[in-house]
N, C-alpha and C positions, 0 to 999 in steps of 0.2 A: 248199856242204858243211855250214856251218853249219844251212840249215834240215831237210838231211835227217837229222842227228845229234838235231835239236829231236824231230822225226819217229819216228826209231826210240825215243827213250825214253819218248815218249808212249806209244806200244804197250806199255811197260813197266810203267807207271801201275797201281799198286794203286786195288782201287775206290773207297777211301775219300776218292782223289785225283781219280780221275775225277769223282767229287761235287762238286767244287771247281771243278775247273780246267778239261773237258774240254766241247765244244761253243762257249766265249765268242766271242761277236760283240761288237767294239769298234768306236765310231763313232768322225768323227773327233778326238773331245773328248777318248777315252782313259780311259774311264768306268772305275775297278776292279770297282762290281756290275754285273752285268747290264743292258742300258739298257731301259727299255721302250716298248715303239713302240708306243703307243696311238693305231693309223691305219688307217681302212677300205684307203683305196684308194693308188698310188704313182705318183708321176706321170713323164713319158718326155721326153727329151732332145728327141725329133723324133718323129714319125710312124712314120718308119722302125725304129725302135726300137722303138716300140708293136707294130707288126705283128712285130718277130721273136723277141719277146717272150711274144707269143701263140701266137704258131707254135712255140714253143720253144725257139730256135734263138739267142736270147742268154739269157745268167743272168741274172735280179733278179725281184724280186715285182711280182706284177699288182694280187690283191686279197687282204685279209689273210681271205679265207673259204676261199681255195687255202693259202695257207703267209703268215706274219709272223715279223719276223726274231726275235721274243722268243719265239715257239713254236718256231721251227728249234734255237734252244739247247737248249730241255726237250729237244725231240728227240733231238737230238745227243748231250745230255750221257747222257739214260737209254740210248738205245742202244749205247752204247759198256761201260755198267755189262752191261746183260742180254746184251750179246755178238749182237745183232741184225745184219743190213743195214742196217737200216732202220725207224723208228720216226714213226709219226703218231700228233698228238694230237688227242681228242676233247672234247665242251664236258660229258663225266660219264663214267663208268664204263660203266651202262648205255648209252651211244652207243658206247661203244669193244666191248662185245660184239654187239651191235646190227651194227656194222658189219662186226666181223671175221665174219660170217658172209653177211648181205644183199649182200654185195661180191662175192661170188662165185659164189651158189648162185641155181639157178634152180627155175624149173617143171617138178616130174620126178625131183628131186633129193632125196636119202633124210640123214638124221642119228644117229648113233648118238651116245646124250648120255647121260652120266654120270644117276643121278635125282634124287641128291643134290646139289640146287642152292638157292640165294638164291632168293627166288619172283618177283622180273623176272625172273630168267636161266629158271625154267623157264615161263615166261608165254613166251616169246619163242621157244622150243624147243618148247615143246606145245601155243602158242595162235596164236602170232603167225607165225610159217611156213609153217605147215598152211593158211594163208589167199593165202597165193603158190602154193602147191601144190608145196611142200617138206614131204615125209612126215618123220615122227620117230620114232625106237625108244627110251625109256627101261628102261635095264639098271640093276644093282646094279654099278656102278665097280669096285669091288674083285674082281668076278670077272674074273677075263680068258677063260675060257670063252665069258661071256656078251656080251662083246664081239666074239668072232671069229662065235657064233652068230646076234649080231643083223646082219653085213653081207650088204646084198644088194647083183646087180648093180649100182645104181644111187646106192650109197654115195660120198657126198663130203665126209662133213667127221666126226670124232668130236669133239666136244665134252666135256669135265667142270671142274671145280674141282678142286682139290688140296692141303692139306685143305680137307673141305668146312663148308659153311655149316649149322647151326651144330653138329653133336657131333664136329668132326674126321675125320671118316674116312680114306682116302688111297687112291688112284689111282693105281698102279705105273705111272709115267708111261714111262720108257725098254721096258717090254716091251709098253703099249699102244700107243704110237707105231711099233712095227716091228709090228704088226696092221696100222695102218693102214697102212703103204707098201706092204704086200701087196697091199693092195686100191684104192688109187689114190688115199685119202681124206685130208684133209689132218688134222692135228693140231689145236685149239685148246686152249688151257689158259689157264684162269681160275687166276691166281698171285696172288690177292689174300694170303688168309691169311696164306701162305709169307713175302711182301714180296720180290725181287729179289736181297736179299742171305740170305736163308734156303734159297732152290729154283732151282737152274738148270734152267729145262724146254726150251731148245732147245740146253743143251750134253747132255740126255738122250734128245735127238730130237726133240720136238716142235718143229712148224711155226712156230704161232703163237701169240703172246703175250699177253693181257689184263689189263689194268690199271683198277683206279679208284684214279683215284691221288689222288682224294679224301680215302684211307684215309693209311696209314703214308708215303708219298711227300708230300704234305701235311704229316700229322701234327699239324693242330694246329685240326683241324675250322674254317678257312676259308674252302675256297673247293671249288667243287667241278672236277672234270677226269677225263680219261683216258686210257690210250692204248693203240696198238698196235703190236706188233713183230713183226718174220717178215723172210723174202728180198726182196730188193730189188724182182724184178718185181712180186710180189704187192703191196708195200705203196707202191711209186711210179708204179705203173699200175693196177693192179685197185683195191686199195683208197683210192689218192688219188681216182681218179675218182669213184668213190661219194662220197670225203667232198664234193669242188670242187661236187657236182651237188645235192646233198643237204644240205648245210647243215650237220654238226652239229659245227661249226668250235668251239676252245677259242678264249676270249678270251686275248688278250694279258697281260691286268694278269694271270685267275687263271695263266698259264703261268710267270712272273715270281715268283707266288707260290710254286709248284710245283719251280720251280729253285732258289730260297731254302729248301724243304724239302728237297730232294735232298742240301743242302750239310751238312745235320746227320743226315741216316739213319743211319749205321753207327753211332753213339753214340748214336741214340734205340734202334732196334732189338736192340742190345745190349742195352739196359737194360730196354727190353718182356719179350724174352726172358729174361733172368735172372730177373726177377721173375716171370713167368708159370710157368715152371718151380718158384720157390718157390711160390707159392701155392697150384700145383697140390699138392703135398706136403702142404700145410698142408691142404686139403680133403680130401684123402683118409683126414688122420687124424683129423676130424670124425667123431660118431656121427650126426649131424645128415644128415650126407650119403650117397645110396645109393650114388652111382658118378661118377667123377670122369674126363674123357676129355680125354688130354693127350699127343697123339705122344710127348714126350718122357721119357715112365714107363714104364719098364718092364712095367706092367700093362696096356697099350694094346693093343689086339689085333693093330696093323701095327707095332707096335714098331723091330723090323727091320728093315722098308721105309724108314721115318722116317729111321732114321741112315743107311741107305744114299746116300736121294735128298733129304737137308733136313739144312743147318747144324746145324740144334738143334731143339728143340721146337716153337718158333713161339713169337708173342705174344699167342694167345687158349687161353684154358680154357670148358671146358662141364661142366656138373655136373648131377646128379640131388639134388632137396632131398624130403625125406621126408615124407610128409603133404600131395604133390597140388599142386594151383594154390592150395591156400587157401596152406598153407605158402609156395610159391615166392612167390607177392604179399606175405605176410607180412616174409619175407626181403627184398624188392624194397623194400619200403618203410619198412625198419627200416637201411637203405645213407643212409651219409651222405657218404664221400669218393668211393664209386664213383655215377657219377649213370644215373638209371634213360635211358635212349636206343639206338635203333635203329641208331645209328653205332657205329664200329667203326674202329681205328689212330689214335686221339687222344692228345694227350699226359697228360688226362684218363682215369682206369680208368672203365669204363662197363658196366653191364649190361641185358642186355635178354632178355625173356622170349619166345621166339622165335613159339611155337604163336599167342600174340597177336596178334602186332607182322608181322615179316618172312616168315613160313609163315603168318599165318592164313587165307590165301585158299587154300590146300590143306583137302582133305577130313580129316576127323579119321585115317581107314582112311590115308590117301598119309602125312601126319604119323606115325603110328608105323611105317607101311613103312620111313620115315627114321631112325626112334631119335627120332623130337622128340615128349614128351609135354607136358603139362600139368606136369609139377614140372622142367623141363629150363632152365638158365638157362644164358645164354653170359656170359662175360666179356670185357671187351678188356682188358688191363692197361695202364696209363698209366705215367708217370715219377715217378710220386708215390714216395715211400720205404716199400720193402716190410715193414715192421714195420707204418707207419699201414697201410696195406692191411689187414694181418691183421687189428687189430686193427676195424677198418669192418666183414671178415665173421663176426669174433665176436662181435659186439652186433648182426650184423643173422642168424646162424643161432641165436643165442639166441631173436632174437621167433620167427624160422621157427617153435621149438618150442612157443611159445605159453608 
């Protein structure tokens, strides 16, 4: 009785508890953190063991490139926060999108992808698929027209980010995911920006979940990881097998890392987004600045989609600075608490000028297709005190003006 009482009130667990408490593995020392098993391989009682082990057919680990008891926690613990089946992790982000799709999709097989992406996510969609002989259709996300127009027979997976990388856009995720069940195709969603506790995309429908939890899961630019969440079959048969055969296994120590991160999100995240939302404000009432893109303003052109399907704002802002790339370098390098980098959910604010950095290997024409020019600067916001923030982008949009 007792353990089913434990039972039922775990199910009852606010997230900020499941951050803490949910997935531990205790050895028999009775460790209170986390223990970390830094061990390739596990060794068997008897032979007999080994073989049913392999076979399946008893519990415990084989080799830490299939499963390690210090990744099953991350697992555990992030799948129970996104409300998944089931959750694997990868050794980056990029592996965890990499895989949520290579897992499943074959020779023959068609993509309907969001266009507004990170430039691996559209390198891997426009480049790196079309070489397996997996066709791709790049639409404008925001329409849902142009999603129901791009499916053909042969559609198996829609693909985008939500907000996207880097001017925020947003991707009405609950009525693109009922597109796709019409048509056979699974859901992926790239939940970076959002972070897990800003965007539920598979209590809105979507399939499957992607993570670099590099980013705000981390939080504190260490180590790198990833992961993926969806139903049980897909991510402990389809996509396990990919990860056991393929390799692109998370270490141990960064998963350890990664759970130690999960244990503070709701109180970083909080604090990203309070501040991102002020700041967003404070750039908007710059003369310095043309246009300032921030879900959580009113002036956002998805506005309403935002509070519908997103906590709050989010913890990135993007802005337009006046006077081109000379300005935005100007600006870039007149930043003294925000540091110039192509990273993103640090506890550090950071900015990076995207057309350079993360888009440069797009065409200049595919860059303004996106909104990303030459004066477009993203921000991340960090935990710093949002007074010094302001006051880092007003001595650094003063140089902007020269």
């Amino acid at each position: 009785m007792a353990g089913n009482d434990k039972k039922s009130r775990r199910g009852a667990w606010a997230p900020a508890t499941q951050l803490v408490q949910e997935g531990t593995l205790r050895s028999q020392f009775g460790e209170t953190s986390e223990a970390l098993f830094l061990n390739s391989g596990y060794v068997y009682d008897s032979a007999q063991e080994a073989e049913a082990r392999f076979k399946g057919e008893a519990d415990g680990y084989v080799y830490s490139r299939y499963a390690n008891p210090t990744v099953t926690m991350f697992e555990d613990r992030i799948r129970a926060l996104e409300g998944a089946d089931a959750a694997r992790g990868t050794a980056s982000g990029m592996a965890a999108v990499a895989a949520s799709l290579l897992c499943f999709l074959k020779a023959g097989d068609h993509v309907v992808s969001g266009r507004a992406l990170f430039g691996s996510c559209r390198y891997i969609v426009e480049n790196l698929l079309p070489r397996f002989g997996i066709t791709s259709t790049l639409i404008d996300g925001r329409d849902l027209a142009a999603w129901e127009a791009a499916v053909q027979p042969n559609t198996r997976a829609f693909f985008f980010e939500t907000p996207t990388n880097p001017v925020l856009e947003l991707v009405d995720i609950e009525a693109v995911a009922k597109i796709a069940k019409k048509c056979g195709a699974l859901t992926v969603v790239d939940n970076v920006f959002a972070t897990p506790l800003g965007q539920r995309p598979i209590e809105l429908g979507a399939d499957i979940v992607v993570y670099s939890a590099t980013k705000h899961i981390d939080g504190q630019g260490r180590c790198l990881g990833g992961v993926v969440l969806g139903p049980d079959a897909f991510v402990n048969e389809t996509l396990h097998n990919y990860l056991k055969h393929t390799g692109p296994s998370l270490s141990p120590f960064n998963a350890w890392v990664l759970l130690k991160g999960l244990e503070t999100l709701p109180l970083r995240v909080e604090r990203h987004c309070s501040s991102a939302a002020r700041i967003a404000d404070f750039l908007a009432g710059r003369p310095e600045v043309e246009r300032v893109f921030y879900p959580g303003r009113a002036d956002h052109a998805q506005h309403a989609l935002a509070k519908k399907q997103m906590a709050d704002g989010g913890p990135m802002v993007a802005f337009e600075v006046k006077g081109g790339k000379k300005a935005a370098f100007a600006f870039l390098n007149g930043l003294e608490l925000f540091k110039i980098s192509n990273n993103l959910g640090d506890a550090k604010s950071l900015a990076t000028h995207p057309s350079t950095t993360t888009h440069q290997r797009l065409t200049e024409e595919a860059r303004a297709e996106l909104g990303i020019f030459d004066n477009t600067v993203r921000l991340s916001i960090g935990l710093e005190d949002p007074g010094d923030l302001e006051a880092d982008l007003d001595h650094a949009l003063a140089a902007a003006k020269g």
